[in-house]
N, C-alpha and C positions, 0 to 999 in steps of 0.2 A: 482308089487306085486300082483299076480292075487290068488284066493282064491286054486286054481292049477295049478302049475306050466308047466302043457304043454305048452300052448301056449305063454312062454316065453322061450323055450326050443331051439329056432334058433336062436334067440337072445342072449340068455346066450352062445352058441359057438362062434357065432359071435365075442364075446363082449372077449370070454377066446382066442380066433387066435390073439385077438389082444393084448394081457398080460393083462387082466383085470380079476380079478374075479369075477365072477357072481355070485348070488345065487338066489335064489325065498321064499319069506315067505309066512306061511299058517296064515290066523287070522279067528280070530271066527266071524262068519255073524251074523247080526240083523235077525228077530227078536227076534231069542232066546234069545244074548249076545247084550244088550242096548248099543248104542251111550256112551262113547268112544271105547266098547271094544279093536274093530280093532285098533285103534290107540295105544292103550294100549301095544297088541300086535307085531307091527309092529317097534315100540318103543325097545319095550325086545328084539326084535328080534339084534336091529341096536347094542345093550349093547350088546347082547351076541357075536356077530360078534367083535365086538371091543373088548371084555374080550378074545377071541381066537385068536386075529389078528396073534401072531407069528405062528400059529401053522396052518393057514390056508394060510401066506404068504401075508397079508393083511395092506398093510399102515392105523391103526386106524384114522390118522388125512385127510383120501382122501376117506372119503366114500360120495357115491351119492346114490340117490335113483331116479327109472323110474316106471311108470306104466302107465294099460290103464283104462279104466271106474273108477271101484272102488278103483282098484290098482294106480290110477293118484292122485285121491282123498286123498289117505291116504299119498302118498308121499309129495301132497301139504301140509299138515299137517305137516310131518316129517319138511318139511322146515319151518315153521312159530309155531310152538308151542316149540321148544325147551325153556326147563326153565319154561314153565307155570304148574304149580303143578298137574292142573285138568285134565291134557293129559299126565303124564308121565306114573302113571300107578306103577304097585311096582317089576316089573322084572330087576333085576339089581341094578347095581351101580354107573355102568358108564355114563356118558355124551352118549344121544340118540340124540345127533344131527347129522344132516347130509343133505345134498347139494341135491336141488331140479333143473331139467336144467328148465330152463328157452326158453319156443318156442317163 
């Protein structure tokens, strides 16, 4: 989840040749928006993916998340805060959890 989605742009083909959907989220950077924002963001983002799942053609209960520097960062997060109050953030309603791979 890079803060521009170019450079996940051959990857996101990649990943759609093979039936997968891809998407890229944008979050707000430090230091204007403080620690959690991003996470915050990234979070609303996974809700609102899951609040649109039929209409994007997306199984809500098989999402994953990838990234690289900051975008690795924020995925690990994805994987290990679900449920904790102070990292959900108030976008949405839905369940923000979702599947970290594992190298």
């Amino acid at each position: 989840m890079p803060a521009t989605g170019k450079s996940y742009d051959s990857l996101c083909r990649r990943l759609a040749e093979r039936g997968y959907v891809a998407v890229t989220v944008s979050y707000r950077l430090a230091p204007k928006f403080p620690f959690p924002a991003a996470v915050h963001d990234v979070k609303t983002a996974v809700r609102w993916l899951r609040a649109h799942a039929e209409t994007y053609q997306v199984d809500p209960d098989r999402i994953g998340v990838t990234g690289g520097s900051a975008g690795g960062h924020l995925a690990q997060f994805l994987g290990v805060t679900a449920g904790v109050p102070e990292f959900e953030g108030s976008g949405g309603t839905l369940s923000s959890r979702a599947g970290s791979p594992a190298w």
